[in-house]
C-alpha positions in Angstrom: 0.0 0.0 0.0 1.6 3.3 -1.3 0.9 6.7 0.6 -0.4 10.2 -1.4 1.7 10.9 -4.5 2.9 13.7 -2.0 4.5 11.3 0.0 5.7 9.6 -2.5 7.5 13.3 -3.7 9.0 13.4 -0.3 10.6 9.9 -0.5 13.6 9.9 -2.4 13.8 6.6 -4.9 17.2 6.1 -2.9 15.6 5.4 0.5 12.6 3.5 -1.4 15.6 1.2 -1.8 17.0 1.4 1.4 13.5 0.8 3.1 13.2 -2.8 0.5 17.0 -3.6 1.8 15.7 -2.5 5.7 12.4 -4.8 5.6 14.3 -7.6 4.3 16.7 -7.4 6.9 13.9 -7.9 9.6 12.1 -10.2 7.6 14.9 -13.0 8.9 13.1 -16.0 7.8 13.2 -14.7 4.2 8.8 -15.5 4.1 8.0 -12.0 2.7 6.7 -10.4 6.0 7.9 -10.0 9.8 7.2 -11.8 12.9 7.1 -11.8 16.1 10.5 -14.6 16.0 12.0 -12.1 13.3 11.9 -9.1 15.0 13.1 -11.2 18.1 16.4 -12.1 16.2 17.0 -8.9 15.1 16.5 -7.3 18.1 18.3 -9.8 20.4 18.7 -7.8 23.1 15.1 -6.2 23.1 12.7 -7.7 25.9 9.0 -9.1 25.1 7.9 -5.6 25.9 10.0 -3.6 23.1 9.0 -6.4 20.3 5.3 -6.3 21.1 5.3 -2.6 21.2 7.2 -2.5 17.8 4.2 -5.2 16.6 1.5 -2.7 17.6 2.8 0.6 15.8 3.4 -1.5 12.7 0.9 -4.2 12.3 -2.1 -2.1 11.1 -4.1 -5.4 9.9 -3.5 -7.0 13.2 -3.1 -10.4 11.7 0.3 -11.0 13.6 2.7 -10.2 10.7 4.3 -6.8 9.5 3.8 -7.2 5.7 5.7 -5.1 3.5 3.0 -2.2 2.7 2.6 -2.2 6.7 6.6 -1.7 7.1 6.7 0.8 4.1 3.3 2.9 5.9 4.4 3.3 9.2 7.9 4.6 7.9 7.0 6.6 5.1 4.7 8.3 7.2 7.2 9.9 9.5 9.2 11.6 6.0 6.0 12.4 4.5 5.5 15.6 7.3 2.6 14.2 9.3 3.7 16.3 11.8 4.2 14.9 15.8 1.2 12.8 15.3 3.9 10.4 13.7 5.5 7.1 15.1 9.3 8.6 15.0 8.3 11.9 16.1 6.6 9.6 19.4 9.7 7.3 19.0 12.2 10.9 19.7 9.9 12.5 22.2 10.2 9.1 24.2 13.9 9.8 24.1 14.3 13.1 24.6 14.3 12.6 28.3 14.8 16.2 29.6 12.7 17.6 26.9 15.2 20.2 25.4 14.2 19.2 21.8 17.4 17.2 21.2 18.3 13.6 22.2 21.9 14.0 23.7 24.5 11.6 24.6 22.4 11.2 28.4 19.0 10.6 26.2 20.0 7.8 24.0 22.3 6.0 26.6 19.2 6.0 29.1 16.7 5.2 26.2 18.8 2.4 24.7 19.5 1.0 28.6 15.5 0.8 29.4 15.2 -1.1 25.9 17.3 -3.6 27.0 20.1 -2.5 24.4 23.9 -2.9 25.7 25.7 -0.7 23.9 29.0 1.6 24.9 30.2 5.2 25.0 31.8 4.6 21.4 29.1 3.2 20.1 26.4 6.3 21.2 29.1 8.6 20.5 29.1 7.3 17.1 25.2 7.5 16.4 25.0 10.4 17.3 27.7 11.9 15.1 25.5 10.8 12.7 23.5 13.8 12.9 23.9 17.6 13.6 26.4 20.0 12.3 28.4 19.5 14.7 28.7 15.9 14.5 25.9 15.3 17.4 28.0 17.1 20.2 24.9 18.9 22.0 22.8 15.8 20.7 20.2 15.7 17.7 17.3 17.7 16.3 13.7 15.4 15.2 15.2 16.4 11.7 18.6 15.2 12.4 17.1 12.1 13.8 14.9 10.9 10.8 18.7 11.9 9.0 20.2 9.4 10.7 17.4 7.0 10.1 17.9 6.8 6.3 21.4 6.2 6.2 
């Protein structure tokens, strides 16, 4: 299921790919749509909790699986300026723990920690140099977020 042509304007025909490449990733059982047991071995480190919430945002049909035009809706959604109605915009204000607008180095480590994600300094240093002009130093914008998102 495709979104509004104006959606589809928003989406560059790069990241169409990228999303195809980023579904079939998850999809680890190679069937054509995501479970439960998929997202589980993806997310390894992610408790009961994280996967079912992930299965709720995503599964629009409610039929157990994340198909493809599911994956692609939820996604697409959040380029397509909905506005903070979206999933990621709900996604980065659930991180932004002190509410400044920005998810800092303090944000992500304490977000990725509750999600049951191990992760190191390095390693959050280097996501969030992902974004921002300055590499992520004072932390990330929403914008800067969804930029790191499509890389």
């Amino acid at each position: 299921m495709c979104p509004t042509g104006t959606s589809q304007s928003l989406w560059p025909a790069r990241n169409i790919s990228d999303l195809r490449s980023a579904f079939e990733v998850l999809d680890t059982d190679h069937d054509g749509k995501i479970s439960r047991e998929d997202l589980k071995t993806s997310y390894a480190d992610a408790d009961d909790e994280v996967i079912a919430t992930m299965m709720t945002v995503a599964d629009s049909n409610k039929d157990g699986y994340v198909e493809y035009d599911e994956f692609e809706k939820v996604l697409r959604s959040d380029y397509s300026g909905s506005g903070s109605g979206s999933v990621m915009a709900d996604v980065f204000k659930s991180m932004d723990r002190d509410g400044d607008g920005k998810v800092g180095y303090g944000d992500l480590t304490s977000y990725l920690s509750s999600a049951g994600f191990e992760v190191n300094d390095d390693e959050i240093k280097a996501m969030l140099g992902l974004g921002g002009v300055d590499g992520g130093a004072d932390g990330v914008t929403f914008d800067e977020f969804l930029k790191i998102l499509s890389v």
